[in-house]
C-alpha positions in Angstrom: 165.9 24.6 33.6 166.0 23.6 29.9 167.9 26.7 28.0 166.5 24.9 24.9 163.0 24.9 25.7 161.7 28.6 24.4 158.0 28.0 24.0 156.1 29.6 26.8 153.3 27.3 28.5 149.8 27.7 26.6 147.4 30.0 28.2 144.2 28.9 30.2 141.2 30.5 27.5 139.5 33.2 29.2 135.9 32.3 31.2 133.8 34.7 29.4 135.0 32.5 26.2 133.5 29.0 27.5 130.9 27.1 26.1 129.0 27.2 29.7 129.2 31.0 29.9 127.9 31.3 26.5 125.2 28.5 26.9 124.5 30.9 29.8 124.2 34.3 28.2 121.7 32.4 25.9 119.4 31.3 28.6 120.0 35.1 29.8 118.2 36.1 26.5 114.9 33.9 27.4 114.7 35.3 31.1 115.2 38.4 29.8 112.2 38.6 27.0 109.4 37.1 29.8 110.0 40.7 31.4 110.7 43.0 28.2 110.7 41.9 25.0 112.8 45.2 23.6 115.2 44.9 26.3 115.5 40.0 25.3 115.4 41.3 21.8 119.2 43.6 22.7 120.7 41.0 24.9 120.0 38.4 22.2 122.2 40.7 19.4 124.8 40.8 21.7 124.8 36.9 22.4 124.6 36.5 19.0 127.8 38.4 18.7 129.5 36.5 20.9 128.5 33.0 19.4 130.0 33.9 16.1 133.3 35.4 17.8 134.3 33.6 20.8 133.5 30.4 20.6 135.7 27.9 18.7 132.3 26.2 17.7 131.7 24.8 14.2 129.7 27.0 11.7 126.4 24.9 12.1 126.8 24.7 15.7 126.7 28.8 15.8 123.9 28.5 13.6 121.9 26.2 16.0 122.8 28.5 18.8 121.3 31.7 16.6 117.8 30.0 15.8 117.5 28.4 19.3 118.0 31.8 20.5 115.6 33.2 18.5 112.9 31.0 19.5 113.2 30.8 23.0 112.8 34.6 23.1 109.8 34.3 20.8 108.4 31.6 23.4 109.3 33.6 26.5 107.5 36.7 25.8 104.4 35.1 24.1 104.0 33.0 27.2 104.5 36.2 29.4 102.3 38.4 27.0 104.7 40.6 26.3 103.8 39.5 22.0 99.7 41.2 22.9 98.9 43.5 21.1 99.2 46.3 23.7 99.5 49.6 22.5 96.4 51.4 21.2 96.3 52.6 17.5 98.1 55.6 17.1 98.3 55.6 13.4 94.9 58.0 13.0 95.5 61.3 14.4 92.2 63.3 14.9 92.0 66.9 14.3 92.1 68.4 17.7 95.7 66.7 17.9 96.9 68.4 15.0 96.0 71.5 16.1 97.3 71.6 19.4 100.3 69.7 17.7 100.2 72.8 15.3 99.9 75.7 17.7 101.7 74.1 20.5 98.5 74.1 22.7 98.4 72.8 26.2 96.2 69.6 26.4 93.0 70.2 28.7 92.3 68.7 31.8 89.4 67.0 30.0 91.9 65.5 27.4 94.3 64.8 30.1 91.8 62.5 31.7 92.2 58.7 32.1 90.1 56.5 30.2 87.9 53.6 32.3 88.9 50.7 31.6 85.7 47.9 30.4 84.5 45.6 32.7 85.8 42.1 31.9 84.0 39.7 34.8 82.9 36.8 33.6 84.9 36.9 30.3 88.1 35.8 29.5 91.2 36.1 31.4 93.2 36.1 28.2 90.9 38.5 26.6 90.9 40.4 29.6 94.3 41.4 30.2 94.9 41.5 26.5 92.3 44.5 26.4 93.6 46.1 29.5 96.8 46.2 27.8 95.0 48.0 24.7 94.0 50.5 26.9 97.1 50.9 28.1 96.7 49.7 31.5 99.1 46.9 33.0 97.2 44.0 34.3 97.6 41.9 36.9 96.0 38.2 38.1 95.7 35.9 41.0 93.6 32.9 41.9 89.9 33.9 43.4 89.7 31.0 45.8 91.7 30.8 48.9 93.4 28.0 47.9 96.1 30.4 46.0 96.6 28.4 42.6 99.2 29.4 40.1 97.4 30.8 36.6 99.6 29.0 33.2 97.2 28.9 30.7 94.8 32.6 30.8 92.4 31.4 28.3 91.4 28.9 30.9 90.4 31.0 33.7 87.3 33.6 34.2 87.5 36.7 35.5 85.2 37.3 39.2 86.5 40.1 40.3 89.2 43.0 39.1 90.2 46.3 40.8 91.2 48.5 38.5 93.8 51.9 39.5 93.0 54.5 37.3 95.8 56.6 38.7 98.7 54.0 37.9 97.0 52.5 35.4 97.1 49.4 36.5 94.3 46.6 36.9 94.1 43.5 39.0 92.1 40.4 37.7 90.9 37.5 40.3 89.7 35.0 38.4 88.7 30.9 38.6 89.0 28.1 36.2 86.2 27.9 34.1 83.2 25.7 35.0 84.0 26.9 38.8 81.7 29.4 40.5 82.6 32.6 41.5 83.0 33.0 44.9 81.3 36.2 47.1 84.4 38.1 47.2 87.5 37.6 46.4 89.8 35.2 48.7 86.4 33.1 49.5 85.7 29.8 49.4 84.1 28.4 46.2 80.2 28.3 46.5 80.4 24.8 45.0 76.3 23.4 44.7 75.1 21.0 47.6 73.3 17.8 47.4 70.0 17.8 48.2 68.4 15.2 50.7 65.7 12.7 47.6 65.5 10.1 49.3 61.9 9.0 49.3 61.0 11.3 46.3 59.9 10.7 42.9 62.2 10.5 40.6 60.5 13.6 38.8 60.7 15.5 42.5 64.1 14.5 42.4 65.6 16.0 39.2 63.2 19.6 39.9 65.4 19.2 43.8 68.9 18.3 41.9 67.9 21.2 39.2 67.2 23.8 41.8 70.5 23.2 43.8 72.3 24.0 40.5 73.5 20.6 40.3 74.3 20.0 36.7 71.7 16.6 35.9 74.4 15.8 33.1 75.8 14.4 36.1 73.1 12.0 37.5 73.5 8.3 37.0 70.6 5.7 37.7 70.7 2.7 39.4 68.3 -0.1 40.6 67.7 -1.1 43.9 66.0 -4.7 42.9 68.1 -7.8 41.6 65.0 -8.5 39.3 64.0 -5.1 38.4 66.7 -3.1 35.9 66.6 0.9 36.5 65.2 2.8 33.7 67.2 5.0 31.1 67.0 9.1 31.9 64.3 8.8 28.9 62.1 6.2 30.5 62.3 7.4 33.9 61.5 10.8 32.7 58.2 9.8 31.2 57.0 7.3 34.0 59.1 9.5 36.9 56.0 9.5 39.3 56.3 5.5 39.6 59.8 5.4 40.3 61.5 6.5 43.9 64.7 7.6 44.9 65.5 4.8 47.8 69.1 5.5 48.3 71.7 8.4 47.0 75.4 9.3 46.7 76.6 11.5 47.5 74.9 12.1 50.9 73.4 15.4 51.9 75.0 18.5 52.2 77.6 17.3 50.4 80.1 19.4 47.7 78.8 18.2 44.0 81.9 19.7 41.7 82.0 18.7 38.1 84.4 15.8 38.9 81.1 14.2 41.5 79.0 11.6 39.9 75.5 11.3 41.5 73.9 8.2 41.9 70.1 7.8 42.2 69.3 4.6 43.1 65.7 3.7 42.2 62.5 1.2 42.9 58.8 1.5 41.1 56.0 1.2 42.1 52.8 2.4 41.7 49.2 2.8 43.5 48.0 -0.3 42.6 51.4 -2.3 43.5 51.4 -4.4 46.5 55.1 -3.4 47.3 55.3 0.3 47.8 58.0 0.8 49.9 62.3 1.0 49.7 64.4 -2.6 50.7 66.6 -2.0 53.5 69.6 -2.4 51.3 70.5 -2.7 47.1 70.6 -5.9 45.3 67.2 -7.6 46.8 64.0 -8.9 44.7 60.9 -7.2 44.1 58.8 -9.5 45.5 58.9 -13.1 46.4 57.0 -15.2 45.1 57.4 -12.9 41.8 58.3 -10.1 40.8 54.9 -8.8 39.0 53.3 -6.9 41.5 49.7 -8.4 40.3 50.4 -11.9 41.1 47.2 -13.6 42.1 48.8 -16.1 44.5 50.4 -13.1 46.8 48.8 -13.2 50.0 49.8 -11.1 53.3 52.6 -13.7 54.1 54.4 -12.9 51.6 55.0 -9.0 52.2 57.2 -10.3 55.0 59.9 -12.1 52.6 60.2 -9.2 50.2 63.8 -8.1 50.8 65.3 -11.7 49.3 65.7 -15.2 48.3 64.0 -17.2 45.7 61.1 -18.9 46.4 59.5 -22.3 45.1 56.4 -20.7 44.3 56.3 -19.8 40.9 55.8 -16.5 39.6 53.0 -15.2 37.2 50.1 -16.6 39.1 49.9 -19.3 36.1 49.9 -23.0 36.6 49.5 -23.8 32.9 51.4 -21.7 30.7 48.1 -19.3 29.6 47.8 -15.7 29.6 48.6 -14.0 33.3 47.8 -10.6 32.7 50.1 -7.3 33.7 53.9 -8.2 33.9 57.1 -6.5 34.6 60.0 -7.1 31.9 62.3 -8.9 33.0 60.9 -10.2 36.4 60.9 -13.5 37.5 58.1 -16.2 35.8 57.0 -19.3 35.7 55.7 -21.5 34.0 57.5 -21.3 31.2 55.7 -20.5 28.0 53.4 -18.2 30.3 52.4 -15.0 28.1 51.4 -11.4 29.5 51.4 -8.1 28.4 53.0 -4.9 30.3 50.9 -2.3 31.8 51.6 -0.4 27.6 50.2 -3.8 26.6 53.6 -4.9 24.7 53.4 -9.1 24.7 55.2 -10.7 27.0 56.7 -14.7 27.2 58.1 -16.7 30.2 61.5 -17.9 29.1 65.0 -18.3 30.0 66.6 -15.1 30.5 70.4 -14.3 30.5 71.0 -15.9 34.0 69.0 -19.3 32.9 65.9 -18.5 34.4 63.2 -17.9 33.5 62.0 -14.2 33.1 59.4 -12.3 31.3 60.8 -10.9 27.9 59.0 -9.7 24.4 
């Protein structure tokens, strides 16, 4: 033992007087204010006490602790709701409470009563729950559906269904995102639309089917079926939507449509008068071959059996001399070059290279 050494050995500093303690009392504060904002708002004077004291931080570190304090208590209790406005204005007192306030009155069992709460399905989780609070009521939630989903953001969500306590005052609200349907009581599946079975209809028999199912036609995307035939825009199918048939669909029938499905219509024309009137057995075939103008004067019976591919060496348009060949089909196959026609609105139509290098009728 030294006799000369007189300095006692320095002492460990206390726990509670730690950086991780304190960085702990902190996040304390934020827990606390998601469940009562009165009760965060104490806890976070006290922490505050104890940054400036304890700690052997530097003044701007304390001062970083203070203000990050401060907001994550702000940000807890807005995100929990506890910020809503939830107490009902007391700042008007009518005249039947002054007078029993004045004469010390009992309140009657008909001012004693419980007010009903408003019916919020179909608005506004958010708005719901912030009005139940108003009422003084304390609101719950929980996911509609079966499938048990976790509710983060309440303006996003409808109310369905809510069961309100008028006793305890409290209020349950089951509710879906928006743009999803209600289901027929609460914990059921989604009634999500179904897709109609078109094939074979008119385009126009189609959309009134889609429609009906509740199938959102925002949705629909058009196709062709025919290599030399391009499908028609929602406009143009619209107005001519008795000439043009659904030949295939996606998805199949029966199936779920939710907002996220794209439905594909798939389509041919023809009319009364054209000599091919039925579906190919599969996409990406030619109208017709030797043409693909359903008036060609050089179709004969043989050729109905060669109308699902190929090219052929017989020229389309029924002209052999580049002169006028009557009713076309933009963008069908032609020949001979130079040929002119008109469509069935009489625009003008010429034989000429098209896109691919061959030739195809274009204005």
């Amino acid at each position: 033992m030294n006799p000369y050494n007189t300095t006692p050995p320095p002492s460990s500093r206390p726990w509670w007087k730690t950086t991780p303690a304190l960085l702990g009392l902190l996040a304390l504060v934020a827990l606390l204010s998601a469940v009562s904002f009165p009760l965060g708002f104490l806890v976070m004077i006290g922490a505050m006490v104890a940054v400036w004291v304890l700690p052997a931080w530097r003044w701007y570190a304390k001062l970083g602790a203070t203000f990050g304090a401060f907001f994550l208590m702000l940000i807890s209790a807005g995100v929990s709701g506890q910020l809503d406005d939830s107490g009902p204005d007391k700042s008007v007192a009518g005249p039947q409470d002054t007078d029993d306030k004045a004469v010390g009155a009992t309140p009657s069992p008909t001012q004693a009563k419980v007010p009903e709460l408003t019916d919020y399905t179909g608005k506004s989780l958010a708005e719901a729950e912030k009005g139940a609070r108003a009422a003084d009521f304390t609101p719950g939630r929980h996911d509609a559906s079966p499938e048990d989903r976790a509710i983060v953001v309440r303006s996003a969500w409808t109310v369905c269904f809510q069961t309100t306590d008028t006793a305890a005052k409290s209020v349950v609200f089951a509710a879906v995102k928006d743009g999803e349907p209600c289901p027929t009581k609460d914990g059921a599946p989604l009634p999500w639309p179904t897709m109609p079975d078109v094939v074979g209809d008119t385009y126009n028999t189609a959309v009134k089917a889609l429609d009906r199912a509740g199938i959102d036609l925002d949705s629909v995307t058009l196709d062709d079926v025919y290599l030399d035939l391009d499908a028609p825009t929602a406009d143009e199918a619209a107005e001519e939507g008795d000439e043009w048939r659904v030949c295939f669909q996606r998805p199949d029938e029966n199936s779920e449509v939710t907002p996220t499905t794209t439905v594909h219509l798939d389509l041919g024309e023809w009319t009364d008068a054209d000599v091919v009137q039925k579906c190919p057995s599969k996409k990406d075939t030619t109208y017709k071959i030797p043409a693909g103008d359903p008036n060609y004067e050089g179709h004969s019976d043989s050729d109905d059996n060669s109308t699902t591919g190929g090219d052929s060496s017989t020229s389309s348009g029924g002209s052999t001399g580049g002169g006028g060949v009557g009713v076309v089909h933009p963008g069908s196959f032609c020949s001979p070059p130079g040929a002119t026609g008109v469509t069935k609105k009489g625009t003008p139509m010429v034989c000429g290279p098209g896109r691919d290098g061959r030739d195809r009728w274009h204005s």
